[in-house]
N, C-alpha and C positions, 0 to 999 in steps of 0.2 A: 856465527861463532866457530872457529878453530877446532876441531877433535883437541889440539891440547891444554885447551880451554874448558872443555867440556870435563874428564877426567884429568881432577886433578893428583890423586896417589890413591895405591893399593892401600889397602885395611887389612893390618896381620894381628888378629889374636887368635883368639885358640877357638872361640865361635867361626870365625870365617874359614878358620883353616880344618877344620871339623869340614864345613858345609863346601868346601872345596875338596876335599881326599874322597866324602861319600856322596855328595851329589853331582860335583863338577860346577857348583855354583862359586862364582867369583865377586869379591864385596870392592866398593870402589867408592872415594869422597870425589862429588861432584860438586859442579858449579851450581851458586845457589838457583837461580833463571834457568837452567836446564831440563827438559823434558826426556819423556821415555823415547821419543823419536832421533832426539839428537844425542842422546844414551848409544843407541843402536846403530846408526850414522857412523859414531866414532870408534866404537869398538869393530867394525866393519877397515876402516880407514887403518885404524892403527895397529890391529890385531889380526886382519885379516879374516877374521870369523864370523858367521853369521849368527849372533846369536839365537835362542830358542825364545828365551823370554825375558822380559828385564823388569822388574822391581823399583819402587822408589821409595825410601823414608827418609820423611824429615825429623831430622833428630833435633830437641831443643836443649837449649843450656841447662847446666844444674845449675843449682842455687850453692852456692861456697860463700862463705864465712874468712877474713880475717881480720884479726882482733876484735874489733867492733865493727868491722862494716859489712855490708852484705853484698853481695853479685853475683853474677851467673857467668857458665863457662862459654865460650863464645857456642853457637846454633852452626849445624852443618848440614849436606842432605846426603843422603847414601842408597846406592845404585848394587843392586844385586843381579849380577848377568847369569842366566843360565846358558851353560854350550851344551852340544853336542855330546855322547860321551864318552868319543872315540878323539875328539881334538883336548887338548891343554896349554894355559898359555905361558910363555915360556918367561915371564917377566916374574912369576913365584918360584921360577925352578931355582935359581940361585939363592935362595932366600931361604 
């Protein structure tokens, strides 16, 4: 699999951007089949960083309501990379 396979977009609220300003921890939606190794692989390729540590949850859907019918919101998995905490990466500075 591709690094741009593997990370598919930054995660910006106000939890990741907390755990980015004081830990230097960076939150990322990945590919559902992806592991902590091809996590690390790719942020190495595309970032140029080595990361410290990397994180994995899978998050599942809520359950949503409308009108009468019921479903859930689509399931995703989410990669939390630790760096270094002298490096930053430059794909939140603009943001």
């Amino acid at each position: 699999m591709r690094p741009e396979e593997v990370i598919l977009k930054p995660v910006l609220t106000e939890k990741s951007t907390k755990l980015r300003e004081k830990l230097n921890k960076y939150t990322f939606i990945i590919n559902k089949s992806a592991n902590k190794i091809m996590v690390k692989n790719a942020v190495k390729e595309l970032f140029s960083f080595e990361p410290k540590d990397v994180n994995i949850i899978n998050c599942h859907g809520k359950k949503k309501r409308v009108r009468y019918k019921y479903g859930f919101t689509s399931s995703f998995k989410k990669a939390i990379i630790t760096l270094a905490e002298d490096e930053k990466l430059s794909i939140y500075e603009g943001v």
